[in-house]
C-alpha positions in Angstrom: -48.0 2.9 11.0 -47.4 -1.3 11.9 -44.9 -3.0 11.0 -46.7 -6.0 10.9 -47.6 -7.8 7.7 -51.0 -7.5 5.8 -52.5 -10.4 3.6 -53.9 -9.2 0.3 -57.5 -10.1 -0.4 -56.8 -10.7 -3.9 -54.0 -9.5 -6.1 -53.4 -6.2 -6.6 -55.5 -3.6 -8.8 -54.8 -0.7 -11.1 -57.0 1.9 -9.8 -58.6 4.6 -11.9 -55.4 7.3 -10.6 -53.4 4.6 -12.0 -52.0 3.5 -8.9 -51.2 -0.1 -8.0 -53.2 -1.2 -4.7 -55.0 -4.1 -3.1 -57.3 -4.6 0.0 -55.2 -6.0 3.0 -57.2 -8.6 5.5 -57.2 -5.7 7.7 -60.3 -4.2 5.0 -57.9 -1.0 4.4 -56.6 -0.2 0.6 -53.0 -0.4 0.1 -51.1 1.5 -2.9 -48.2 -0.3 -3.6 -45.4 2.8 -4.9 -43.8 1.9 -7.8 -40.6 4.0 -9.3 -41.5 7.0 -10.8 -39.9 5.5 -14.3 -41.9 3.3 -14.6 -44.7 4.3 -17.4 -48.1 2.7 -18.4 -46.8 -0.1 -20.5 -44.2 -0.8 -17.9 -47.2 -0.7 -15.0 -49.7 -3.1 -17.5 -47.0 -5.7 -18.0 -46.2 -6.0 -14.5 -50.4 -6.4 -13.7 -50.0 -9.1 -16.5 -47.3 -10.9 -14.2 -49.0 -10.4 -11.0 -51.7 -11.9 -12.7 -50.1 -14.7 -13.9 -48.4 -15.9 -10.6 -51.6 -15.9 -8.3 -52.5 -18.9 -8.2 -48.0 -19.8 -7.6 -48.5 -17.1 -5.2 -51.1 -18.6 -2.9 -49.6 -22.1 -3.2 -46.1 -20.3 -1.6 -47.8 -18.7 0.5 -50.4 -21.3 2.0 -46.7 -23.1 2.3 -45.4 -20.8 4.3 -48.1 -20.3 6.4 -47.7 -24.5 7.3 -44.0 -24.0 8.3 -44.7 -21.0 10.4 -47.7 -23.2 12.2 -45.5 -26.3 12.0 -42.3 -24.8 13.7 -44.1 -22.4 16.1 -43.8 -23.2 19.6 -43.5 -22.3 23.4 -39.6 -21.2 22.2 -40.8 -19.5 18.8 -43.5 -17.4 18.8 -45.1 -17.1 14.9 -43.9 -13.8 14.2 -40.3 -15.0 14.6 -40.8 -18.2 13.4 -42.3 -15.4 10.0 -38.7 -13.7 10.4 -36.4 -16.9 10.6 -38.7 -18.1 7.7 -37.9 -14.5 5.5 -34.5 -14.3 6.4 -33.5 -17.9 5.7 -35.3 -17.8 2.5 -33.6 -14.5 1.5 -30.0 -15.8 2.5 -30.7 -19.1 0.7 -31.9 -17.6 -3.0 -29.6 -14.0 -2.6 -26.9 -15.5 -4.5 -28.6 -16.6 -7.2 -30.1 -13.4 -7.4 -27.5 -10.7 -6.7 -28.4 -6.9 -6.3 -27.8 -5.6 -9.5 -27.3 -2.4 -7.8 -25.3 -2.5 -4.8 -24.0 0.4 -2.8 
């Protein structure tokens, strides 16, 4: 399997197995695993948050999609231009957001 990254289609769907999954740009169905705690109600409310944050979600990530085209060049190729872009975001909002589980 790639490593590389798929664009959803449209958010993702709660399939008649129950599972969580979307179409990638690639045309293939993706299920996306959830913990296996994690019941109905817990599956419904976070559908009714996915839901919520589309349209945030495409504004972030037509965004990023700008800064990768903007700072791509002979000396950085897109997908590490993606990586500095993931990894400085990441480093930059970690600390507001520590693990609450770390190892």
């Amino acid at each position: 399997m790639t490593n590389n990254p798929v664009t959803p289609h449209a958010g993702p769907t709660l399939d008649g197995d129950g599972q969580l999954s979307y179409i990638g740009d690639d045309g293939r169905r993706y299920v996306i695993g959830l913990p296996p705690e994690i019941d109905e109600d817990s599956v419904e409310r976070v559908m009714t948050i996915l839901r919520s944050s589309s349209p945030l979600f495409q504004s972030i990530e037509r965004l990023c999609h700008r800064w990768i085209n903007d700072v791509s060049s002979d000396e950085l190729d897109a997908r590490a231009a993606l990586v500095l872009l993931l990894t400085t975001l990441e480093t930059a909002l970690e600390d507001a957001y520590p693990d609450p589980n770390p190892e």
